[in-house]
mmCIF entry with sequence, helices, sheets and N, C-alpha, C, O atoms, coordinates in Angstrom:
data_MODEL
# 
_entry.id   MODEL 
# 
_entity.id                         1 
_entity.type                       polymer 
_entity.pdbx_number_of_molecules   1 
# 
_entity_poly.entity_id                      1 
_entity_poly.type                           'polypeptide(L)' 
_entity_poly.nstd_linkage                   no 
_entity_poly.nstd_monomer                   no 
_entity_poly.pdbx_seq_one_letter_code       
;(UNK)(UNK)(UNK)(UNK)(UNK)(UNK)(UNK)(UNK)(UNK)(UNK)(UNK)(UNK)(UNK)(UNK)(UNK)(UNK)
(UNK)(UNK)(UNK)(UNK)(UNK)(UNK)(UNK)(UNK)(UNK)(UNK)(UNK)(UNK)(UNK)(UNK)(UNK)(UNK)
(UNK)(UNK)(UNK)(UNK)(UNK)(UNK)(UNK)(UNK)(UNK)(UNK)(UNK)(UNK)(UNK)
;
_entity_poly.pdbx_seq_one_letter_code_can   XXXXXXXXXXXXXXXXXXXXXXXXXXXXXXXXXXXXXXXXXXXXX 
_entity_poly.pdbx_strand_id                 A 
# 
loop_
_entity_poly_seq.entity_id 
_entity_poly_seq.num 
_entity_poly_seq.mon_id 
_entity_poly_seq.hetero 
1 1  UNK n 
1 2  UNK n 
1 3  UNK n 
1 4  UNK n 
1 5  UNK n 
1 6  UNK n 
1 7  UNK n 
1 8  UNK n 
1 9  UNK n 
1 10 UNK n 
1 11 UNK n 
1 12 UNK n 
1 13 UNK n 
1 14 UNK n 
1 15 UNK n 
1 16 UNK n 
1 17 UNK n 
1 18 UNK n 
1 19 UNK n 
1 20 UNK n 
1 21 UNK n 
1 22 UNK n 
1 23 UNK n 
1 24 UNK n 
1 25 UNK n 
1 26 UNK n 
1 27 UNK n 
1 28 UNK n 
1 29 UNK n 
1 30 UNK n 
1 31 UNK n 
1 32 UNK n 
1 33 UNK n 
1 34 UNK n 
1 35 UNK n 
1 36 UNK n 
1 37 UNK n 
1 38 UNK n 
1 39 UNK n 
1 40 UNK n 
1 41 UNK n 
1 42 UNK n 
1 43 UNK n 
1 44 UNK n 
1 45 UNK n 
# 
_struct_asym.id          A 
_struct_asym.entity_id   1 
# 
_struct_conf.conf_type_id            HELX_P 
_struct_conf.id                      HELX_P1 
_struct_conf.pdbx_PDB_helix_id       AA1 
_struct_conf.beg_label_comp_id       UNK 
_struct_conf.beg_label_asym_id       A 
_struct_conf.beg_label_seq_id        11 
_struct_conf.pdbx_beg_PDB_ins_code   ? 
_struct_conf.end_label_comp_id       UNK 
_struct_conf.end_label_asym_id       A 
_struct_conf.end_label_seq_id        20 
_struct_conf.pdbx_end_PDB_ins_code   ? 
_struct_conf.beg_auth_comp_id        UNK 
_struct_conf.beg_auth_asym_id        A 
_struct_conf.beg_auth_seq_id         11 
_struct_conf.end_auth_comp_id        UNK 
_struct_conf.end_auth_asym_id        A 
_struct_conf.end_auth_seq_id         20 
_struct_conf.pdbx_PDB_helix_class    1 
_struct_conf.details                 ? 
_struct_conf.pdbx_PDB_helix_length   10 
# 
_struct_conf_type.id          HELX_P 
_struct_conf_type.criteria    ? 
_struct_conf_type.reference   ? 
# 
loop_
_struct_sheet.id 
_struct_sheet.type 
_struct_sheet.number_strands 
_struct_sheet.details 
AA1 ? 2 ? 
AA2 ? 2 ? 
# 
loop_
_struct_sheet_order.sheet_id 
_struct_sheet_order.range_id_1 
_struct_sheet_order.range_id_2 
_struct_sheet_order.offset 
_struct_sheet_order.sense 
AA1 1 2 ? anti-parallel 
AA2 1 2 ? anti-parallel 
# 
loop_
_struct_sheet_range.sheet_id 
_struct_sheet_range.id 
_struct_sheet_range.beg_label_comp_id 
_struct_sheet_range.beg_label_asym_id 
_struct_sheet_range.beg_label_seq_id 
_struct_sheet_range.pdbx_beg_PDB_ins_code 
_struct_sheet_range.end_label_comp_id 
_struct_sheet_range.end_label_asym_id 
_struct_sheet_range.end_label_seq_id 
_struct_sheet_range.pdbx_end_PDB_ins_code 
_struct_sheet_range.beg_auth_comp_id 
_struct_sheet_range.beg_auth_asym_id 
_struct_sheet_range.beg_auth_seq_id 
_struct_sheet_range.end_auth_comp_id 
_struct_sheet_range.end_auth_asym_id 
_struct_sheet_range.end_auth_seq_id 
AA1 1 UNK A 24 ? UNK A 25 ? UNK A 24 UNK A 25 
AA1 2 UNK A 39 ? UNK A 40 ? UNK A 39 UNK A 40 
AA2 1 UNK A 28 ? UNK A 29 ? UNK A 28 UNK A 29 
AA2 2 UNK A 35 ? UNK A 36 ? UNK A 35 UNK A 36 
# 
loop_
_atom_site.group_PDB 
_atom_site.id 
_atom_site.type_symbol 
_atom_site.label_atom_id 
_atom_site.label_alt_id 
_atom_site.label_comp_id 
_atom_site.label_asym_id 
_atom_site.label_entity_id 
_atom_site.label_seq_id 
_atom_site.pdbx_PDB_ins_code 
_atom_site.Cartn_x 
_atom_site.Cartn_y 
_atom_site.Cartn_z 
_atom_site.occupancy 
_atom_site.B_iso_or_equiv 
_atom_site.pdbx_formal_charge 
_atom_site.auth_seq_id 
_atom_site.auth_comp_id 
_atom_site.auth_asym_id 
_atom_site.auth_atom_id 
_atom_site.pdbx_PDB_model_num 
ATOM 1   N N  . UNK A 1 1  ? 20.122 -109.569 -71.703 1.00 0.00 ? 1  UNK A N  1 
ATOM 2   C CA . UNK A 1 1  ? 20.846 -109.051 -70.562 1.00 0.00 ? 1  UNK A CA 1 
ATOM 3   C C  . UNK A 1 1  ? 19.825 -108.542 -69.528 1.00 0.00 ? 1  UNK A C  1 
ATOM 4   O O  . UNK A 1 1  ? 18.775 -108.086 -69.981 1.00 0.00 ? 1  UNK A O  1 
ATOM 5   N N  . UNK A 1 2  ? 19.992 -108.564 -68.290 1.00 0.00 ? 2  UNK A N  1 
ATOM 6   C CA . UNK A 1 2  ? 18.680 -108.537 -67.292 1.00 0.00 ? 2  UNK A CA 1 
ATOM 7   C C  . UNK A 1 2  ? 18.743 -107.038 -66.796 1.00 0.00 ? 2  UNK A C  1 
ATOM 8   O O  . UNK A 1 2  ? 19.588 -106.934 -65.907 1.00 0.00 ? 2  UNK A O  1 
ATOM 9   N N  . UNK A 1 3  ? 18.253 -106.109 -67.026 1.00 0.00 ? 3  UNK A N  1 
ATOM 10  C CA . UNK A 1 3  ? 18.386 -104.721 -66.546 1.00 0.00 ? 3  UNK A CA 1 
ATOM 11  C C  . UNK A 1 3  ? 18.352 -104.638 -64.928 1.00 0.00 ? 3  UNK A C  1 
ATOM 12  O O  . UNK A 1 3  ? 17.970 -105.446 -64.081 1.00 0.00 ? 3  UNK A O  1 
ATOM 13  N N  . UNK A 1 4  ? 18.887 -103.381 -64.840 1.00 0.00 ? 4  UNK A N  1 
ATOM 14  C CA . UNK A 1 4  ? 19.268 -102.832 -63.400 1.00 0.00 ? 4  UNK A CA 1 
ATOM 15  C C  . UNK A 1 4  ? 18.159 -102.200 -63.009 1.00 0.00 ? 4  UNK A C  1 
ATOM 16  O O  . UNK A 1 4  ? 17.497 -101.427 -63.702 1.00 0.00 ? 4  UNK A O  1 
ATOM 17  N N  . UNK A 1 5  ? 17.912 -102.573 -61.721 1.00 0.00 ? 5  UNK A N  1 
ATOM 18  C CA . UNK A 1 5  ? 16.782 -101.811 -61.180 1.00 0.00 ? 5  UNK A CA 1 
ATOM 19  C C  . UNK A 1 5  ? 16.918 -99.966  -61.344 1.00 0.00 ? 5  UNK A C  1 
ATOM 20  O O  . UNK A 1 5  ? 17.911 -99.301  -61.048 1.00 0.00 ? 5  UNK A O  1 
ATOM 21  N N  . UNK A 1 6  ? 15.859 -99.550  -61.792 1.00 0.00 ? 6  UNK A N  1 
ATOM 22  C CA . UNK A 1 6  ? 16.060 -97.934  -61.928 1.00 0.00 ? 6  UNK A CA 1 
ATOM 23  C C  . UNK A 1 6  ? 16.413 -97.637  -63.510 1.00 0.00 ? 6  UNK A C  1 
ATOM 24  O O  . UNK A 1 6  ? 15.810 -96.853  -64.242 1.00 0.00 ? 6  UNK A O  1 
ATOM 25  N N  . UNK A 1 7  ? 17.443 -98.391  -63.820 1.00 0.00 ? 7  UNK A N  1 
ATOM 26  C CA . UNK A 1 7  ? 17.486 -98.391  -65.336 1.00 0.00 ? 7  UNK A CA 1 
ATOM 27  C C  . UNK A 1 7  ? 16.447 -97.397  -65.832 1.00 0.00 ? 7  UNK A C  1 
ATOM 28  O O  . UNK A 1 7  ? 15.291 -97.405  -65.408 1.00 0.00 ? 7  UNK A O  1 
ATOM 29  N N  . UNK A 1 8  ? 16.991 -96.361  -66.938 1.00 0.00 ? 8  UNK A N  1 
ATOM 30  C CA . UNK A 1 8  ? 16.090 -95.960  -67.957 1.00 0.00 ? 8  UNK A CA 1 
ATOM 31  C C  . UNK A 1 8  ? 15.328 -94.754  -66.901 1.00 0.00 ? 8  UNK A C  1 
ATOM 32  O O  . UNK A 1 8  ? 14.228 -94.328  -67.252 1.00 0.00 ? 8  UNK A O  1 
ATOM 33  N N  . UNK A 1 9  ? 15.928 -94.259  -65.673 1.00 0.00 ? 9  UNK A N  1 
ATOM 34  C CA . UNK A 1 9  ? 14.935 -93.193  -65.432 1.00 0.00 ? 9  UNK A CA 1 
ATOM 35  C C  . UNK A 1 9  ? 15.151 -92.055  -64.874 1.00 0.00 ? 9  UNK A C  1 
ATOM 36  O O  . UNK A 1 9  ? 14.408 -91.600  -64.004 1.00 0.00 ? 9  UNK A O  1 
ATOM 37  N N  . UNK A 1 10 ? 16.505 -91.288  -65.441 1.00 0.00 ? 10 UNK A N  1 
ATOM 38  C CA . UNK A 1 10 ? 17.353 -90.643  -65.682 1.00 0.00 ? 10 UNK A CA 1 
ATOM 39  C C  . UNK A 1 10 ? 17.789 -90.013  -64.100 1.00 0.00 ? 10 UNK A C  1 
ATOM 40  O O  . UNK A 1 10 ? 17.729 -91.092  -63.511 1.00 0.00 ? 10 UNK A O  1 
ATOM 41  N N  . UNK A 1 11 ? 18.107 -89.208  -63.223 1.00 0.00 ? 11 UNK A N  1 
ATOM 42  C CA . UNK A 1 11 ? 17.977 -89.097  -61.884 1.00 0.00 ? 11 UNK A CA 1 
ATOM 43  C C  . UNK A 1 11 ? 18.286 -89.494  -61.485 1.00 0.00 ? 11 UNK A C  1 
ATOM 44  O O  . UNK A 1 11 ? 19.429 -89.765  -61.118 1.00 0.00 ? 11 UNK A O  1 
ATOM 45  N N  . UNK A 1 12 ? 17.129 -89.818  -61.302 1.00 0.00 ? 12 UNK A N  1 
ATOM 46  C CA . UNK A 1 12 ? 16.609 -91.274  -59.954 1.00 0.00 ? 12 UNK A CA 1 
ATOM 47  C C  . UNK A 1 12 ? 17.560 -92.595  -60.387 1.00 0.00 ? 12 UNK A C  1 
ATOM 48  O O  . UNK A 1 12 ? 18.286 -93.165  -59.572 1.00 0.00 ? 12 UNK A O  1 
ATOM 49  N N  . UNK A 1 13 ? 17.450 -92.963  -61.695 1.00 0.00 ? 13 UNK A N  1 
ATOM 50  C CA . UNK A 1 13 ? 17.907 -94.150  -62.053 1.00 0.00 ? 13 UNK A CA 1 
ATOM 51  C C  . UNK A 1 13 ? 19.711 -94.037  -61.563 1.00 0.00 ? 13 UNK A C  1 
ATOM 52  O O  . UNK A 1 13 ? 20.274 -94.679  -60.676 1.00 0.00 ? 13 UNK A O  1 
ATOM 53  N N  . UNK A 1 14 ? 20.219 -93.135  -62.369 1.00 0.00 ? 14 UNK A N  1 
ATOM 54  C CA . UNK A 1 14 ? 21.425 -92.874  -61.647 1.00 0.00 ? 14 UNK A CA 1 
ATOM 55  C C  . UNK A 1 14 ? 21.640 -93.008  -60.247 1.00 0.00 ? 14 UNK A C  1 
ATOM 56  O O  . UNK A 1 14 ? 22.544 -93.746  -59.856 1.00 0.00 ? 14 UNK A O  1 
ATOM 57  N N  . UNK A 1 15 ? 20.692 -92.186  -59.187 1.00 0.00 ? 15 UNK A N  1 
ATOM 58  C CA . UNK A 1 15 ? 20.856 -92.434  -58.109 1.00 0.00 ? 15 UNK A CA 1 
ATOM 59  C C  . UNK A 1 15 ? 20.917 -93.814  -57.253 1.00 0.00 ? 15 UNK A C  1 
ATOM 60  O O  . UNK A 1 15 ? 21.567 -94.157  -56.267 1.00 0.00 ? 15 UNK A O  1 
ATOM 61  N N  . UNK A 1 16 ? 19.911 -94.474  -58.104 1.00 0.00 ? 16 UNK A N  1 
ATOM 62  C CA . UNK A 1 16 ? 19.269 -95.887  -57.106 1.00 0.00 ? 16 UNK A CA 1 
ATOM 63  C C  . UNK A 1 16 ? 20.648 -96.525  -57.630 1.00 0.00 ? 16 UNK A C  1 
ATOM 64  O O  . UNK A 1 16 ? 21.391 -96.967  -56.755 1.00 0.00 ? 16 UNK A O  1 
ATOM 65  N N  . UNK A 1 17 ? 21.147 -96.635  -59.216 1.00 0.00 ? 17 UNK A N  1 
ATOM 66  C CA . UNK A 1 17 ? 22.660 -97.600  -59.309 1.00 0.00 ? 17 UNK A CA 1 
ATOM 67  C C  . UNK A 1 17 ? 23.450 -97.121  -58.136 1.00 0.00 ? 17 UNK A C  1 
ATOM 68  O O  . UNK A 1 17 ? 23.805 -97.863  -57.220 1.00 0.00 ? 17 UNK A O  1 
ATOM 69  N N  . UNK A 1 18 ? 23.784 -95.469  -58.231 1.00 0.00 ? 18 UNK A N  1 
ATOM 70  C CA . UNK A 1 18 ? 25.133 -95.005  -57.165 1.00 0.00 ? 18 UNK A CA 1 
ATOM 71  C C  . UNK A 1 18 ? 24.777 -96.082  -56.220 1.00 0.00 ? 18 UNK A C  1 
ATOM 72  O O  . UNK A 1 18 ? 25.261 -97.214  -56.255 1.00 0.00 ? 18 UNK A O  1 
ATOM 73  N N  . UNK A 1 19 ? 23.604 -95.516  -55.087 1.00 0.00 ? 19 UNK A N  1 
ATOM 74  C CA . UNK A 1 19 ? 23.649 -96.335  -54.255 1.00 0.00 ? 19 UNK A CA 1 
ATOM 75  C C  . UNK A 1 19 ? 23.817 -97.786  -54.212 1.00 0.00 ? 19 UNK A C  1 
ATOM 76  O O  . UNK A 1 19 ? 24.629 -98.148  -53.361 1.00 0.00 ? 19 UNK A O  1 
ATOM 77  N N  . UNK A 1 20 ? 23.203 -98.831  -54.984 1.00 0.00 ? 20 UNK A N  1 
ATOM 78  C CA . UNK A 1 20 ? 23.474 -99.803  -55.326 1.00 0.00 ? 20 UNK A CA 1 
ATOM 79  C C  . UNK A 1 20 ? 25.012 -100.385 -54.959 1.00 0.00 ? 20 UNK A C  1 
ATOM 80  O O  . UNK A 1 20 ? 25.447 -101.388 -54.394 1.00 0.00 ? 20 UNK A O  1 
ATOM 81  N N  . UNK A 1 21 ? 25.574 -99.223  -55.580 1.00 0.00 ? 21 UNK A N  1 
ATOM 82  C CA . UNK A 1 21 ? 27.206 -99.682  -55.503 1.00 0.00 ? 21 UNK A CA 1 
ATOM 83  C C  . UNK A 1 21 ? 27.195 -99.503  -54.258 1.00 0.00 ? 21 UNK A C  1 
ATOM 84  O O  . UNK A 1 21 ? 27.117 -100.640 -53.792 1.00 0.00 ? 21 UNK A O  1 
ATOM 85  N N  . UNK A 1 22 ? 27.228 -98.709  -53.352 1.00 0.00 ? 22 UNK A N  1 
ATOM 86  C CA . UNK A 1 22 ? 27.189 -97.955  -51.951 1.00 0.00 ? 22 UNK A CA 1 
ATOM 87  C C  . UNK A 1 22 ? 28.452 -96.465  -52.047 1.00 0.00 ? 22 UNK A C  1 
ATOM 88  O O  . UNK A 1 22 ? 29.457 -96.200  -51.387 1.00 0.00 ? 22 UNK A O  1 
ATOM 89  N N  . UNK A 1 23 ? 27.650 -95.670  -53.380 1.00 0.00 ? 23 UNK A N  1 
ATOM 90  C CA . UNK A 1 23 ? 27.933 -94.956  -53.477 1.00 0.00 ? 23 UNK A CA 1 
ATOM 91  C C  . UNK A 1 23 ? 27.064 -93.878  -53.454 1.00 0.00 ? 23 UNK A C  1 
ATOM 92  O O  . UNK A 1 23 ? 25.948 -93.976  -52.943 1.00 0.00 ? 23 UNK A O  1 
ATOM 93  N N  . UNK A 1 24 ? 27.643 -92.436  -54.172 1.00 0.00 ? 24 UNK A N  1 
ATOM 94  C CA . UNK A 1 24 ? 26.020 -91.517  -54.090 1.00 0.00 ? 24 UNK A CA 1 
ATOM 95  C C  . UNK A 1 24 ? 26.586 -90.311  -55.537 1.00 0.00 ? 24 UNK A C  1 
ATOM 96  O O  . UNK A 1 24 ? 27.678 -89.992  -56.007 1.00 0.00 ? 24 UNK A O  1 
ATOM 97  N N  . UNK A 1 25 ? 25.073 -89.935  -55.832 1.00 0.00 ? 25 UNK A N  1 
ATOM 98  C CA . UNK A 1 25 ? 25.272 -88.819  -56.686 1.00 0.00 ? 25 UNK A CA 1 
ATOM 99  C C  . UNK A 1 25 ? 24.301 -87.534  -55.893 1.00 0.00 ? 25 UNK A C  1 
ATOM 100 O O  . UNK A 1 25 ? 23.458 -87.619  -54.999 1.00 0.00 ? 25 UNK A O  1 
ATOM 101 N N  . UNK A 1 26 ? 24.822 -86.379  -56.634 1.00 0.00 ? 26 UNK A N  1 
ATOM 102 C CA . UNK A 1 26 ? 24.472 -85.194  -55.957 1.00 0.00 ? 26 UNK A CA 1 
ATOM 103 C C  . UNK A 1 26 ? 24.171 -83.991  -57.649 1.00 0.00 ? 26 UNK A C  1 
ATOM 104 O O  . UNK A 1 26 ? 25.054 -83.618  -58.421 1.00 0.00 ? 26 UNK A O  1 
ATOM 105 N N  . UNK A 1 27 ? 23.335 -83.815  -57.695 1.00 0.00 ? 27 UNK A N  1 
ATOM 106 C CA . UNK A 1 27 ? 23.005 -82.648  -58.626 1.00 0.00 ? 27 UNK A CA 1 
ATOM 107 C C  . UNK A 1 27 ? 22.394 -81.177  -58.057 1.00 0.00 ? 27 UNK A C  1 
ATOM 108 O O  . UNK A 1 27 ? 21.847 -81.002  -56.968 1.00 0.00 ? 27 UNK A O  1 
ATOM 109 N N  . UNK A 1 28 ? 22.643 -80.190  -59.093 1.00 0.00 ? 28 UNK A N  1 
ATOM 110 C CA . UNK A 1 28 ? 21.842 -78.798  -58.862 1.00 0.00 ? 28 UNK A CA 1 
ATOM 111 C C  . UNK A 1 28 ? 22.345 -78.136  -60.273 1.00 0.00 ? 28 UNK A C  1 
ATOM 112 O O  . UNK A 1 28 ? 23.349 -78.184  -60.983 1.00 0.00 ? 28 UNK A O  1 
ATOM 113 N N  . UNK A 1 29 ? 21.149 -77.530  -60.270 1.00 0.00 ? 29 UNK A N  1 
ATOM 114 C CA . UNK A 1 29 ? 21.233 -76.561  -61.719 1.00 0.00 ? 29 UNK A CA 1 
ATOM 115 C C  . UNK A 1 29 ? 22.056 -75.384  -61.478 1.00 0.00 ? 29 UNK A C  1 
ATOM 116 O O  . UNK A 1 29 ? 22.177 -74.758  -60.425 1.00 0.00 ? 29 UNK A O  1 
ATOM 117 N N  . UNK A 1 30 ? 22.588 -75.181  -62.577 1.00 0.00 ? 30 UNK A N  1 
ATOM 118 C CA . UNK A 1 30 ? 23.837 -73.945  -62.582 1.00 0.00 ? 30 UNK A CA 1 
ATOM 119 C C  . UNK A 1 30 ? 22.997 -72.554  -62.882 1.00 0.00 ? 30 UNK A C  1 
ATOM 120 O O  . UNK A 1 30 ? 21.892 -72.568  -63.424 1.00 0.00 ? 30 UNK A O  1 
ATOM 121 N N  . UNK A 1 31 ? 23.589 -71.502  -62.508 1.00 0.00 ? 31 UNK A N  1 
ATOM 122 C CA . UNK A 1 31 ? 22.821 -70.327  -63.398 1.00 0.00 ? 31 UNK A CA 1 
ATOM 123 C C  . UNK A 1 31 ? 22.918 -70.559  -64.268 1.00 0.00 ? 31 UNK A C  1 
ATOM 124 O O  . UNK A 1 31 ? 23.511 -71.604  -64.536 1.00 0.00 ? 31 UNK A O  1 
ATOM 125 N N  . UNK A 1 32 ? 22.342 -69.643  -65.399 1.00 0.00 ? 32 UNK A N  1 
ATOM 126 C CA . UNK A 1 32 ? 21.876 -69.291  -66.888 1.00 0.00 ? 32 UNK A CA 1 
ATOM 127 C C  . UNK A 1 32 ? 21.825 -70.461  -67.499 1.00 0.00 ? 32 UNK A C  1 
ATOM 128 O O  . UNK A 1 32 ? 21.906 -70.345  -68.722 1.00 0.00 ? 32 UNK A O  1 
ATOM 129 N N  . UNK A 1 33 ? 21.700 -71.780  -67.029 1.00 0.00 ? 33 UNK A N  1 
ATOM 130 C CA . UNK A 1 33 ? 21.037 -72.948  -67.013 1.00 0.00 ? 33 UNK A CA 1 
ATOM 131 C C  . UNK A 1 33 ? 21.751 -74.056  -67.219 1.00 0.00 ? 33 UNK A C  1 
ATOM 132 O O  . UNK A 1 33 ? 22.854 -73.662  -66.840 1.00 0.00 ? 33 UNK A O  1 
ATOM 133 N N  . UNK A 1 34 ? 21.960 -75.572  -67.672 1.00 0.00 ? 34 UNK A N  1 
ATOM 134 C CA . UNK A 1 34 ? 22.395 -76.389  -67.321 1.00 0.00 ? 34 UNK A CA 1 
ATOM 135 C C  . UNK A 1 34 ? 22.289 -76.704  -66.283 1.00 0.00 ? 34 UNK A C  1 
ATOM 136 O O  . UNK A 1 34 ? 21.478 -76.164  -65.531 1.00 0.00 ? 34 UNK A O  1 
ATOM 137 N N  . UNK A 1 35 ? 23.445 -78.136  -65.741 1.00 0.00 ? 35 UNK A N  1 
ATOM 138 C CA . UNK A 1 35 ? 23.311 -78.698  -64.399 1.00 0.00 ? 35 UNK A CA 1 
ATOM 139 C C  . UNK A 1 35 ? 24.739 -79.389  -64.102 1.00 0.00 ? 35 UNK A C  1 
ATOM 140 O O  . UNK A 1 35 ? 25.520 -80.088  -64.748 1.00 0.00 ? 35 UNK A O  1 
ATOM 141 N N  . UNK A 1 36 ? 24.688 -78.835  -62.778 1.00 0.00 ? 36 UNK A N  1 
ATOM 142 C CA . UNK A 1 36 ? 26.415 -79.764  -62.348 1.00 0.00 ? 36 UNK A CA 1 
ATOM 143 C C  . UNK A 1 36 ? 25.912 -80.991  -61.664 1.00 0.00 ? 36 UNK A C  1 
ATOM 144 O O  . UNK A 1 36 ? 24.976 -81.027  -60.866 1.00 0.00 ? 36 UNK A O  1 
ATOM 145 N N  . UNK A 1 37 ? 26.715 -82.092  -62.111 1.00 0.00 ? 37 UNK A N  1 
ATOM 146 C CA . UNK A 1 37 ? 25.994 -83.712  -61.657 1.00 0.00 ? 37 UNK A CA 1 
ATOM 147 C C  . UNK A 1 37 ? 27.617 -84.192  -60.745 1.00 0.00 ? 37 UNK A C  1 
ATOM 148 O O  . UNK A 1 37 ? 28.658 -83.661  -61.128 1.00 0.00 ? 37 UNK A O  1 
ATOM 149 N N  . UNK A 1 38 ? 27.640 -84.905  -59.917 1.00 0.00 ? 38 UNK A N  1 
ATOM 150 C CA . UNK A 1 38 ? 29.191 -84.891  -59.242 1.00 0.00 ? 38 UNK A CA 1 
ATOM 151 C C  . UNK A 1 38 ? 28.606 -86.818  -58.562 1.00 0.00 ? 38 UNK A C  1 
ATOM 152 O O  . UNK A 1 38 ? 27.622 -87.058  -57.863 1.00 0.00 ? 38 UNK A O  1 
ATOM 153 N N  . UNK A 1 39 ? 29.357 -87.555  -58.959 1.00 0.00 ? 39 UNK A N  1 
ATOM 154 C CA . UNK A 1 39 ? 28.970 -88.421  -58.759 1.00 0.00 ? 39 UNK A CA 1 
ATOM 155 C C  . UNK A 1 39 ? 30.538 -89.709  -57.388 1.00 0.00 ? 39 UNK A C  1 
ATOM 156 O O  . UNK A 1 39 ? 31.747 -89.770  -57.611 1.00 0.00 ? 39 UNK A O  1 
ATOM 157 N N  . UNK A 1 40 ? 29.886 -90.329  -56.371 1.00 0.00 ? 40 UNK A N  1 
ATOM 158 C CA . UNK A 1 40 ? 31.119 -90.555  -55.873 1.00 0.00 ? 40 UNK A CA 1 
ATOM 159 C C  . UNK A 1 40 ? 30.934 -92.098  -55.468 1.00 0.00 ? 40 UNK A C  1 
ATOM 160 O O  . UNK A 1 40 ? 29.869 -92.427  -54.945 1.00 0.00 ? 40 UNK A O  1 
ATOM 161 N N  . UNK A 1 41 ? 32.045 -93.158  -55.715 1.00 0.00 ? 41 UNK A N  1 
ATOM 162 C CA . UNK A 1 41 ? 31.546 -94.432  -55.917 1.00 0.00 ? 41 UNK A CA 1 
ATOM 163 C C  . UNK A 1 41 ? 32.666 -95.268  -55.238 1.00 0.00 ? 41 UNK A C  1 
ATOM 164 O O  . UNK A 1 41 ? 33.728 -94.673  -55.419 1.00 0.00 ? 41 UNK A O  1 
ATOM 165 N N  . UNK A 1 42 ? 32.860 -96.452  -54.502 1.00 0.00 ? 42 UNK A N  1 
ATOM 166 C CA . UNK A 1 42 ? 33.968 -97.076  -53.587 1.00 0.00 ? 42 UNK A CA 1 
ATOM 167 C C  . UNK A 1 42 ? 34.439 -98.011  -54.023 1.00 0.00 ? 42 UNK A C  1 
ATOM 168 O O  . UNK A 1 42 ? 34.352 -99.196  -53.700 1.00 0.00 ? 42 UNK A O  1 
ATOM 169 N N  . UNK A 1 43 ? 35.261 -97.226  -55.220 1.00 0.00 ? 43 UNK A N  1 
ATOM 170 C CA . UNK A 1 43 ? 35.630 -98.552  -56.219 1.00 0.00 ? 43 UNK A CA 1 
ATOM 171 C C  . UNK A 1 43 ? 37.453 -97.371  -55.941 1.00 0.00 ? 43 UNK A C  1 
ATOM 172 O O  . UNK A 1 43 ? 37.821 -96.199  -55.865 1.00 0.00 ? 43 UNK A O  1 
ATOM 173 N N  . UNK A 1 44 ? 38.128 -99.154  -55.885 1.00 0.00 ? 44 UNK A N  1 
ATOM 174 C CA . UNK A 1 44 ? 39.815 -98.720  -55.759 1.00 0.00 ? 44 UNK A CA 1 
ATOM 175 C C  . UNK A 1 44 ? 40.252 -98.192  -57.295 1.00 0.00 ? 44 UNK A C  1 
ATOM 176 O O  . UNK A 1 44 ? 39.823 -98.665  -58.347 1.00 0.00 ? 44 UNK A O  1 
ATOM 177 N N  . UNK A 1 45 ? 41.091 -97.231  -57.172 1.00 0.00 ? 45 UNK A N  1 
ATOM 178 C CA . UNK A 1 45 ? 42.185 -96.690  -58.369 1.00 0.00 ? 45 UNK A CA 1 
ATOM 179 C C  . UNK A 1 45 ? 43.232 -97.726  -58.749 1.00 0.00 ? 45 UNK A C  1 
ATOM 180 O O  . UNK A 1 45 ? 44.081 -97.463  -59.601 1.00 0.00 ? 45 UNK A O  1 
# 
């Protein structure tokens, strides 16, 4: 199977697919730690 550009590089890799689609992701770390990831993509329901 031929991998996706970005593949495998956690972030970034996410990011470069979103866009890909011509979508986008957005992250920031929460207090007392973790991270909220919110991702938004132009695909119909």
């Amino acid at each position: 199977m031929p991998r996706v550009p970005g593949s495998g590089q956690g972030l970034i890799g996410l990011a470069e697919r979103a866009s890909l689609a011509g979508g986008r992701i957005g992250h920031h770390a929460l207090p007392g730690g973790g991270f909220h990831l919110e991702a938004w993509l132009p695909w119909e329901s």
